[in-house]
C-alpha positions as CSV (number, residue, x, y, z in Angstrom):
1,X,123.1,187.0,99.3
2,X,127.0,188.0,98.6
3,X,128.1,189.9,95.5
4,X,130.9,190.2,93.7
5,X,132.5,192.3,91.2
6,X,134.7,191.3,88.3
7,X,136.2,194.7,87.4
8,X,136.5,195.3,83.6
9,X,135.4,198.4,83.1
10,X,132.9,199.4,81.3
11,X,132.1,195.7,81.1
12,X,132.2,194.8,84.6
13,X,129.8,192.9,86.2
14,X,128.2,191.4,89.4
15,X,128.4,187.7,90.3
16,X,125.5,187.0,93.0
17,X,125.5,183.8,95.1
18,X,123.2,183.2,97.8
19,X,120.5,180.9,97.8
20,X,117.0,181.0,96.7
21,X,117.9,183.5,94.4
22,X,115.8,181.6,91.5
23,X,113.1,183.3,93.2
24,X,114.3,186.6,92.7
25,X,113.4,188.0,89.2
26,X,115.2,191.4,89.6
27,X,118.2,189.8,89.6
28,X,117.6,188.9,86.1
29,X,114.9,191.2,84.8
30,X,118.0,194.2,85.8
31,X,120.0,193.0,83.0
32,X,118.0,192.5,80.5
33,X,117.0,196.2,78.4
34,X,114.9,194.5,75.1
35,X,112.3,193.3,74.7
36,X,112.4,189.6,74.1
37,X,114.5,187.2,76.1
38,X,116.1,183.4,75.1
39,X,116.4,180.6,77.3
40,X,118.7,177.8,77.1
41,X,118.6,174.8,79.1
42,X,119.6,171.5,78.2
43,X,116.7,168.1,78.9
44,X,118.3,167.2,82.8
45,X,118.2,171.2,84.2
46,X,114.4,171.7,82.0
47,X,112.1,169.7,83.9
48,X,114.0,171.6,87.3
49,X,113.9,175.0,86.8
50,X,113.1,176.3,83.3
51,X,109.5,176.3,84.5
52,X,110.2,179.3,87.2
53,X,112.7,181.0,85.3
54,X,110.3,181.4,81.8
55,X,107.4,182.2,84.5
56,X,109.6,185.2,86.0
57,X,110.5,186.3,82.4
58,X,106.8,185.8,80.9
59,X,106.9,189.2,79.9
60,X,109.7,188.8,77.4
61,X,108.2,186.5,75.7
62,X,110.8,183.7,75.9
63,X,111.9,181.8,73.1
64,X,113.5,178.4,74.3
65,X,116.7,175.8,73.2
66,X,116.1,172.8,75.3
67,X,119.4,170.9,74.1
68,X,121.0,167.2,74.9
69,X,122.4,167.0,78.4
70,X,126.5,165.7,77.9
71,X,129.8,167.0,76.9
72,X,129.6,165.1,73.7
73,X,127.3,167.4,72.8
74,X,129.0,170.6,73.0
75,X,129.4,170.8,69.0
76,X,128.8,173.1,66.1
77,X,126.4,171.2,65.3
78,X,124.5,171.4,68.5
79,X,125.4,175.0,68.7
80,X,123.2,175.2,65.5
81,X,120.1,174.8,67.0
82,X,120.4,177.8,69.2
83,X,120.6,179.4,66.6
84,X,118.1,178.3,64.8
85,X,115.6,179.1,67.7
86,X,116.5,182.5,67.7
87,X,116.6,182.9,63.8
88,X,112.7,181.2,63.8
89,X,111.6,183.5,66.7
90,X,112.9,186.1,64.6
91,X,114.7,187.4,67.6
92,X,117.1,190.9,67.3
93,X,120.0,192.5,68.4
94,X,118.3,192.8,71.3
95,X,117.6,189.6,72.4
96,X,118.9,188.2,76.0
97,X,120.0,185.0,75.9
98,X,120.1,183.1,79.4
99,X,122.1,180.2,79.8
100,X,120.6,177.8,82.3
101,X,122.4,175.0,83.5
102,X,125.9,173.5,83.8
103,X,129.3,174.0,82.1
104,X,128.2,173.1,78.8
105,X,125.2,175.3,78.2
106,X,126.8,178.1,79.6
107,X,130.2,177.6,77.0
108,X,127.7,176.9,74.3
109,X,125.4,179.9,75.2
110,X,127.7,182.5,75.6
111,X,129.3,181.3,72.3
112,X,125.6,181.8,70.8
113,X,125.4,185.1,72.3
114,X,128.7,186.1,71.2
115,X,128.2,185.4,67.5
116,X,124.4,185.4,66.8
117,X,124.1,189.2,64.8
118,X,127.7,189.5,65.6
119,X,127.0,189.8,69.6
120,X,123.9,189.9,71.4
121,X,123.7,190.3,76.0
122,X,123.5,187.3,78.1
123,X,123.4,186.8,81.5
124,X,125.3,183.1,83.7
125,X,122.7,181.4,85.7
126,X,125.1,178.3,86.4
127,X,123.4,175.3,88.3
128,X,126.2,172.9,88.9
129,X,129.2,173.8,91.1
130,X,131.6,173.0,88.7
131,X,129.7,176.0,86.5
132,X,129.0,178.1,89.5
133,X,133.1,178.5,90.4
134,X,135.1,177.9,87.3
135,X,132.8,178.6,83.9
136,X,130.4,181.2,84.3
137,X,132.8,183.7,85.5
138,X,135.4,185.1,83.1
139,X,133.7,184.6,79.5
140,X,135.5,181.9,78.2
141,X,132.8,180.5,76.0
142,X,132.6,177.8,73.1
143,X,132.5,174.5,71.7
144,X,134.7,170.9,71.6
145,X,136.1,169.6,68.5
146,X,136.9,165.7,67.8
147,X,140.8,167.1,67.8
148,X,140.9,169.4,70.8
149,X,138.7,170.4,73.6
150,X,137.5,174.0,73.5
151,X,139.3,174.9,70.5
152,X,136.5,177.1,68.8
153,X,135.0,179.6,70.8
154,X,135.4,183.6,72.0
155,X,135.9,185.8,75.0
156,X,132.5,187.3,75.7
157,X,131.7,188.4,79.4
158,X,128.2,188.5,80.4
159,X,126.1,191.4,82.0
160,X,125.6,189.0,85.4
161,X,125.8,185.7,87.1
162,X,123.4,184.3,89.6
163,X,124.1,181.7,91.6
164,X,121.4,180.0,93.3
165,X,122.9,177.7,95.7
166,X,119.8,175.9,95.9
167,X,120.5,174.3,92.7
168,X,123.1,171.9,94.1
169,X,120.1,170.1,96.2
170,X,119.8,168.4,92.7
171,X,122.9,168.0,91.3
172,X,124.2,164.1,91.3
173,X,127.0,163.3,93.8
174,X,129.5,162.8,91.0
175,X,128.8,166.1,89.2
176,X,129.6,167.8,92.9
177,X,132.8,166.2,93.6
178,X,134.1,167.2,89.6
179,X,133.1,171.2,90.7
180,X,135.3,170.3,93.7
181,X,138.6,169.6,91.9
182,X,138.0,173.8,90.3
183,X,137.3,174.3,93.9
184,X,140.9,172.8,95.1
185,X,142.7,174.1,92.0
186,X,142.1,177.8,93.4
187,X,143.4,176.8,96.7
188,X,146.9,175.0,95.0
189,X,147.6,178.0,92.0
190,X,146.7,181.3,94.6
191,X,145.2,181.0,97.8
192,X,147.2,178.0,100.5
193,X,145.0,179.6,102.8
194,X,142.0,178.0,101.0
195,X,143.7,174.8,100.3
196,X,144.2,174.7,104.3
197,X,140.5,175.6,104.9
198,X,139.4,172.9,102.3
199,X,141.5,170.6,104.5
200,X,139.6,170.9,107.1
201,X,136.0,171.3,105.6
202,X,135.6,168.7,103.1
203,X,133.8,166.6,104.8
204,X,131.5,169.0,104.9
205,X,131.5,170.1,101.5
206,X,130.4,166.3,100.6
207,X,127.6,166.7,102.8
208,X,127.0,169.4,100.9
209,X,126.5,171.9,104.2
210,X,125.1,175.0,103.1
211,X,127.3,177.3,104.3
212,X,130.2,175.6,103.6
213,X,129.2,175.4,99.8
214,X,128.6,179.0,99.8
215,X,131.8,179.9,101.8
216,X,133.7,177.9,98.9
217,X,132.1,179.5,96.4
218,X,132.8,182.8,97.0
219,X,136.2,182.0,97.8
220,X,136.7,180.9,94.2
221,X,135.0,182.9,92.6
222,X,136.9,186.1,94.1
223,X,140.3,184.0,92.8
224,X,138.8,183.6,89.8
225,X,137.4,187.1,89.9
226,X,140.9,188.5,90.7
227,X,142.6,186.7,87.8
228,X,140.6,187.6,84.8
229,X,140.1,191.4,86.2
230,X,144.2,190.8,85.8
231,X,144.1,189.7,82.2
232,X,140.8,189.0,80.7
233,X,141.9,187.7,77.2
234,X,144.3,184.7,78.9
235,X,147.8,186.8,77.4
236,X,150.2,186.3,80.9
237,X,148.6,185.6,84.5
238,X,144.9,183.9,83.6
239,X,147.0,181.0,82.2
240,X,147.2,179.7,86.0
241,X,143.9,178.5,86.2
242,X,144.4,175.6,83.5
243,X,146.6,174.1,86.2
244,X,145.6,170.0,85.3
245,X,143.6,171.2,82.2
246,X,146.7,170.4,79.9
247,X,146.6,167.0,80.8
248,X,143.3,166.6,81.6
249,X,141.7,167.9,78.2
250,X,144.2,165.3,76.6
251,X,142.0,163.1,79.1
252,X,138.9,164.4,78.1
253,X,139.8,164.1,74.0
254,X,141.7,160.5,74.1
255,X,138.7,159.1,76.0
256,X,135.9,160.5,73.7
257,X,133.7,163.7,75.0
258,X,131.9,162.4,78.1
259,X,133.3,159.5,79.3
260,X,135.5,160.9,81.9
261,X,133.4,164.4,83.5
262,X,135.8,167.4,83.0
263,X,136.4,168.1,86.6
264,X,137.5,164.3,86.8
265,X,139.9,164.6,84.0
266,X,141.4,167.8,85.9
267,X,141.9,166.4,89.1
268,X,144.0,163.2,87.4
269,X,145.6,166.3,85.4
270,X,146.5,168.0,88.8
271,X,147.9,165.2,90.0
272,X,149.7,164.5,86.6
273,X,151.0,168.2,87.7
274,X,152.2,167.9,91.0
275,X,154.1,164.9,89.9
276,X,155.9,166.3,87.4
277,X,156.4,169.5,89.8
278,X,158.0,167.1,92.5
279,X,160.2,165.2,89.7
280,X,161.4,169.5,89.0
281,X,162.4,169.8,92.6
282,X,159.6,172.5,93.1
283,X,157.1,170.5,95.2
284,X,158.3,168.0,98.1
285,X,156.8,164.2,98.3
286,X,154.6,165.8,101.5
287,X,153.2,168.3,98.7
288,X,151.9,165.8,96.6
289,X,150.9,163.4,99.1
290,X,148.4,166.4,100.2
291,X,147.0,166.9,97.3
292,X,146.4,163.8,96.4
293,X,144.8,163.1,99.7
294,X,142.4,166.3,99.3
295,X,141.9,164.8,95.6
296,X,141.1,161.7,97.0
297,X,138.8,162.9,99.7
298,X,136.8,164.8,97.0
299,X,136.1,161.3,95.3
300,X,137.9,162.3,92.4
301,X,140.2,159.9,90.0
302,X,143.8,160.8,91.1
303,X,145.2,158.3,88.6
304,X,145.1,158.5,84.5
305,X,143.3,156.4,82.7
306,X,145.7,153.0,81.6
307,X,144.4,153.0,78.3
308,X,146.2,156.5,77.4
309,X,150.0,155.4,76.2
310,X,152.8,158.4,76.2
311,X,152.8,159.0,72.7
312,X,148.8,159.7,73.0
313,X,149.2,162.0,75.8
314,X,151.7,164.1,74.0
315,X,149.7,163.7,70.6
316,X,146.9,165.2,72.1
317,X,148.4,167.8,74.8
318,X,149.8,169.5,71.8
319,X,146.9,170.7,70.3
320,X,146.2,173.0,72.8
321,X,145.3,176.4,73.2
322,X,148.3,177.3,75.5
323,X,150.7,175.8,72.9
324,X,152.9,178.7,71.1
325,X,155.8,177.9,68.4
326,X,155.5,174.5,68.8
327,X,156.0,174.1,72.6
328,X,153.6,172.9,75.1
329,X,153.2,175.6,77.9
330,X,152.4,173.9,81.3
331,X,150.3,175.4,84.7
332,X,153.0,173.4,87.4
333,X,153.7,174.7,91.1
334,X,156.6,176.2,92.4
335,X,155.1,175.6,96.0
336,X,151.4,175.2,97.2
337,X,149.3,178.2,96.7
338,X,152.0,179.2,93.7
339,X,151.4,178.6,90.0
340,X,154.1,179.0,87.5
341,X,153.4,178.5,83.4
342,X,156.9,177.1,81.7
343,X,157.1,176.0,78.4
344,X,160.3,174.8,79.5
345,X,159.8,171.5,81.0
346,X,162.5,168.7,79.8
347,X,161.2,166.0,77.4
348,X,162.5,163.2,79.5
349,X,161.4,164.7,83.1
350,X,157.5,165.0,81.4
351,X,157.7,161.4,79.5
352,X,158.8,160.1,83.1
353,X,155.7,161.7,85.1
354,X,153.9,159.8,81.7
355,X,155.4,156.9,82.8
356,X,154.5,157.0,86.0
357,X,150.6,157.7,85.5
358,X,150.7,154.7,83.3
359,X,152.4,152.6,85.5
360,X,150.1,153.6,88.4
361,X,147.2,153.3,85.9
């Protein structure tokens, strides 16, 4: 087992990866100082794991929110019946909530958690690898709405995430190559080195190699790590790791929650980026031929969807959460392994890298 810290102070944390660590309850049990505990799980990850993780909790009692497995179910709505398992159990301000499963629960959970009695502790056990190195770590949490992904929601960190990298044994071969594309977006924003090494190793990464999973795991979480112990809230630096999200949310939103996965609408978004990087004289046609190769290796869409027109794109990329006083702030790259946030892209330069994901569509 590795750990890492993500340094905020009096609300810093540990991140532990490794595997079999499902079989560890102290790695849980450590966090959790009340005396009743909430699990939720959604009906894919259920039938997995809940059955060892409520066994190594028995003592608390667990309450449980089993919820719809999809990201057209990351709602209010949904959200609701979290709530209304805890309110029913008659759980307190005291109450640990533990999200089990991928990106959605753990958005939806930590949203729970961060408004049920006006905050309440919960503790990441992510079990997909787009969870384990992009949405467990930093405390973005929330829901979609039929206008904008992610538009409702809070910062709340919580007290520890365990990754059991054993989990990945079940995930589907298309929910592992959309945790690749947060895997590559570390290496292009911050880290060339990693870029390089997932060059070289993705082959493996496919096969799903043990140690190679675990080596890129780490690797992004410590970027990741690094960048919200920077600026937790998102006000400057942590704006770097939307790189693609801009255009891929627009992706996620014009298409209907679900169709496309989120880590395939941000590798097309990445691509979108470097594009539009190259057409600003910042990245070279060699830059974005790389990319798109790793993309492409990673079995991940590197194209837009056709059905997406201009106006659409722009309709929807402006309601975003990175848009201030009207303008449309973008992630691009000043080189590979450098991010840069510019609100000050021109009209025509973005409607032709538009053009050209249309045409190429």
């Amino acid at each position: 087992m590795k750990t890492l810290e993500l340094d905020l102070g009096e609300r810093s944390y540990p991140i532990y990866i490794g595997s079999g660590l499902l079989a560890r309850p102290e790695l849980l049990t450590s966090y959790i100082h009340g005396a009743r505990v909430a699990i939720v799980t959604n009906e894919t990850v259920a039938p997995l794991y809940l059955g060892r993780v409520r066994a190594h909790l028995a003592r608390y009692n667990p309450v449980e929110a089993i919820l719809p497995d999809g990201e057209q179910y990351k709602t209010l709505e949904v959200l609701n019946r979290i709530f209304d398992a805890l309110l029913q159990n008659r759980c307190d301000r005291q109450t640990t909530i533990v999200a089990l499963g991928g990106g959605v629960i753990g958005d939806m959970a930590g949203f729970a958690a961060a408004t049920y009695q006006r905050g309440v502790p919960f503790i990441q056990v992510p079990t997909t690898l787009l969870s384990q190195v992009d949405s467990s770590v930093g405390g973005k949490t929330g829901v979609n709405h039929p206008l904008g992904k992610n538009m409702i929601g809070a910062f709340y960190q919580p007290r520890a995430v365990v990754i059991d990298t054993d989990t990945l044994n079940t995930l589907p071969d298309r929910e592992l190559s959309a945790g690749l594309a947060e895997v590559i977006k570390y290496g292009l924003i911050r880290d060339p080195g990693f870029f390089a090494w997932l060059e070289a190793h993705m082959d493996r990464l496919l096969a799903r190699d043990p140690a190679a999973l675990a080596e890129a795991i780490e690797r992004s979480c410590r970027n990741k790590a690094e960048v919200v112990a920077a600026d937790e809230c998102e006000a400057g630096v942590r704006v770097i790791l939307n790189l693609g999200h801009t255009f891929g949310h627009a992706i996620e939103t014009g298409m209907g929650y679900g169709a496309w996965l989120h880590g395939e609408a941000v590798a097309a978004g990445m691509v979108m980026a470097a594009d539009l990087s190259r057409r600003l004289g910042w990245l070279t046609e060699h830059d974005v031929a790389r990319i798109r190769a790793l993309i492409e290796r990673a079995r991940l869409p590197v194209q837009a969807p056709p059905m997406l027109t201009a106006a659409q794109f722009k309709s929807l990329m402006s309601v975003d959460k990175k848009v201030q006083a009207g303008k449309i702030r973008l992630v691009l790259l000043e080189a590979l392994g450098k991010a840069v946030i510019t609100a000050e892209v021109p009209p025509a330069v973005l409607d032709e890298t538009l053009a050209a994901a249309r045409a190429a569509a």
